[in-house]
C-alpha positions as CSV (number, residue, x, y, z in Angstrom):
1,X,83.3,10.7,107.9
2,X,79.7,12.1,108.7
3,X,78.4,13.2,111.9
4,X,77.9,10.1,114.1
5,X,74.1,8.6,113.4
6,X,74.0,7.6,116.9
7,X,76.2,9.3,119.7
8,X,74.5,7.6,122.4
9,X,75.5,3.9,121.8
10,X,79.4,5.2,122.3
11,X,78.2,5.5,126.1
12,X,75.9,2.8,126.3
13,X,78.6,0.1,124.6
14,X,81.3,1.5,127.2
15,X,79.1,0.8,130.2
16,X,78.6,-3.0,129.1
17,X,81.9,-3.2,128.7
18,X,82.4,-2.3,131.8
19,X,79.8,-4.5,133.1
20,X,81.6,-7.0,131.1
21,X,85.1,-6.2,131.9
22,X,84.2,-6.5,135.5
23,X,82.2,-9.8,135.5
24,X,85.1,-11.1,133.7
25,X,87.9,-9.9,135.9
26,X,86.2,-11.2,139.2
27,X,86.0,-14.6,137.7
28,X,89.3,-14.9,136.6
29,X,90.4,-13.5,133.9
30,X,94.2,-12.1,134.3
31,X,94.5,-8.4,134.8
32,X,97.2,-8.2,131.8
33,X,94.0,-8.1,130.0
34,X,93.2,-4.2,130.7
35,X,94.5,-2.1,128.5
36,X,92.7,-5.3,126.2
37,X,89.8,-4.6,127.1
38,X,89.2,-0.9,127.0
39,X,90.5,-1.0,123.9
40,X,88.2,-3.6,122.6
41,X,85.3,-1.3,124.4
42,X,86.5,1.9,122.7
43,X,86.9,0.3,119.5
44,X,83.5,-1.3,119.4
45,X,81.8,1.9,121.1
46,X,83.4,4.0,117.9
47,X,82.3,1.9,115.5
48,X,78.7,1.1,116.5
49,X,78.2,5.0,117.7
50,X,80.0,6.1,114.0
51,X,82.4,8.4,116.5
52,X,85.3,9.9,114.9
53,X,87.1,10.5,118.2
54,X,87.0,6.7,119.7
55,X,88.0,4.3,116.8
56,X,91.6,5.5,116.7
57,X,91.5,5.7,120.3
58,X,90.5,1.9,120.2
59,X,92.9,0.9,118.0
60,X,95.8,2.8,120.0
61,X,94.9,0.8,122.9
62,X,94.2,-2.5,121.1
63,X,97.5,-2.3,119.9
64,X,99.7,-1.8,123.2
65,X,97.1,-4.1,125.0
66,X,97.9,-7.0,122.6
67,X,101.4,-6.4,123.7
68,X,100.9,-5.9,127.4
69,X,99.2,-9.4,127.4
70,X,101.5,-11.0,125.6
71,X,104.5,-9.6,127.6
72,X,102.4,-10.9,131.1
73,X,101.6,-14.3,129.5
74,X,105.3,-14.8,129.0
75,X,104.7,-15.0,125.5
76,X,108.1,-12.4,125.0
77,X,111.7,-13.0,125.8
78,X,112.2,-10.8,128.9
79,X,114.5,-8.7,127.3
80,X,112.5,-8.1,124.5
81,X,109.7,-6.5,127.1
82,X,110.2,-2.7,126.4
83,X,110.6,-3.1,122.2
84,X,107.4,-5.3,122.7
85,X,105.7,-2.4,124.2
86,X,106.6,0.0,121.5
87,X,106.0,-2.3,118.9
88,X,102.3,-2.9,120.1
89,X,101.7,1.1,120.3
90,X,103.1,1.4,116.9
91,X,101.1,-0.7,115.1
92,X,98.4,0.4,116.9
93,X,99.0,3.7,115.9
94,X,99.9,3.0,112.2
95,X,96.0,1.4,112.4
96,X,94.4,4.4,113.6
97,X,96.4,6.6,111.1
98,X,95.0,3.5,108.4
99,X,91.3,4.7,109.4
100,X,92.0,8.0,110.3
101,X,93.5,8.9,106.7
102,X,90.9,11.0,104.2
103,X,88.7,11.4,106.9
104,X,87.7,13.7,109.5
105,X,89.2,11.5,112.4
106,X,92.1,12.7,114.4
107,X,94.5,10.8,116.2
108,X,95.4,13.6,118.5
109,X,92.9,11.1,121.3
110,X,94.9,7.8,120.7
111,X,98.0,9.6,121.5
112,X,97.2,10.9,124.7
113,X,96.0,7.7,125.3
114,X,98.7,6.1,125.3
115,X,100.7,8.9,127.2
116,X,98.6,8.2,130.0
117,X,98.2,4.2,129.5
118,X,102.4,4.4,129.8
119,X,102.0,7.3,132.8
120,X,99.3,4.7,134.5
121,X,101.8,1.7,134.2
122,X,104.9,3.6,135.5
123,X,102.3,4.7,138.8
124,X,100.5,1.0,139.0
125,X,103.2,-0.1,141.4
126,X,102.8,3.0,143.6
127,X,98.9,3.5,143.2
128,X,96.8,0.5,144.4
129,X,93.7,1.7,142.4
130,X,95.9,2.2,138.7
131,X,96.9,-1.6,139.4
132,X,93.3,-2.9,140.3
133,X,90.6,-3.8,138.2
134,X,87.6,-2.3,139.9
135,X,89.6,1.2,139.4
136,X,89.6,0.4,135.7
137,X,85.6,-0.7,135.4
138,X,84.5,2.5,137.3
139,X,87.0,4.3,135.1
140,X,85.4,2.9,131.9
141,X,81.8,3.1,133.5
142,X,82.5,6.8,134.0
143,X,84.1,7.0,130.1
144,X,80.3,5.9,129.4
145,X,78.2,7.9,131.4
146,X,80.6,11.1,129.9
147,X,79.7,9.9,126.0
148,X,75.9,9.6,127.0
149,X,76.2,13.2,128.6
150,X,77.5,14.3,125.5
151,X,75.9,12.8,123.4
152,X,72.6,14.2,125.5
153,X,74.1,17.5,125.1
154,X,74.5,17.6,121.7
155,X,71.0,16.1,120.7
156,X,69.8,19.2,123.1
157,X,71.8,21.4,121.1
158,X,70.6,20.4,117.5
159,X,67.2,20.3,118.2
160,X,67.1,23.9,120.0
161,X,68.8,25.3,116.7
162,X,66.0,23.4,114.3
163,X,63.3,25.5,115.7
164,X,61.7,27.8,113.4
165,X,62.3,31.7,114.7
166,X,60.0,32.9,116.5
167,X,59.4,29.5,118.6
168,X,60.8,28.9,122.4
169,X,60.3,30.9,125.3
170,X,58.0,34.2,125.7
171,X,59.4,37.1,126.6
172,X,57.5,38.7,129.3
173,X,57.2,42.6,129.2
């Protein structure tokens, strides 16, 4: 895949979700619907931004989150509840392997993803602010400000090595 066209929309799409996944959350909306969401705000941010790193990331997360809704809507047999969790990772990982394949993309980012969404759910009943939605929105607001500094950092870096020689600062004797 080539270089991302626009590295700065990655950030800016995270922080509306955030905005988003906040608004939505304080009206209502059941807190199953996390790991959802970020994935859903990953995914989108990788594909609009043309990131390598975030669309597998996305999927990853769309996967286990379908799962992890499903599971709290009582939409699974409780003793089906762990295989349903696997399952949801799985296919979300056989996606991101599905884009990822012939391309530049790694999935080395959706699986440490998911490491720490299963870390975060093992430490949600011990940790108020893993298990609370305002956690999660400053989380993916700070996901977003990290992509636009990056994204900043990069454009600085390109452009300083597209001046001709001889151009920049003056030496003083």
């Amino acid at each position: 895949m080539r270089a991302a066209a626009r590295p700065w929309l990655a950030g800016v799409f995270l922080l509306v979700t955030a905005g988003v996944y906040a608004w939505a959350e304080s009206a209502g909306l059941t807190f199953s619907a996390t790991p959802l969401a970020v994935g859903l705000g990953a995914l989108s941010a990788g594909v609009a931004s043309g990131s390598a790193r975030l669309v597998p990331v996305g999927l990853a997360l769309v996967g286990w989150g379908s799962a992890v809704l499903a599971v709290d809507e009582a939409m699974v047999e409780r003793g089906r509840v762990a295989p349903s969790y696997v399952l949801g990772a799985v296919l979300g990982l056989l996606a991101a392997e599905s884009v990822a394949r012939g391309s530049d993309r790694r999935l080395t980012g959706a699986l440490v993803t998911l490491l720490v969404a299963a870390l975060a759910a093992l430490a949600a009943r011990d940790l108020a602010v893993v298990g609370d939605w305002p956690g999660w929105a400053l989380a993916m607001a700070g996901w977003g400000l990290y992509e636009l500094a990056v994204a900043a950092r990069s454009s600085a870096t390109r452009a300083a090595s597209s001046r001709p020689p001889g151009r920049g600062r003056r030496r003083s004797a």
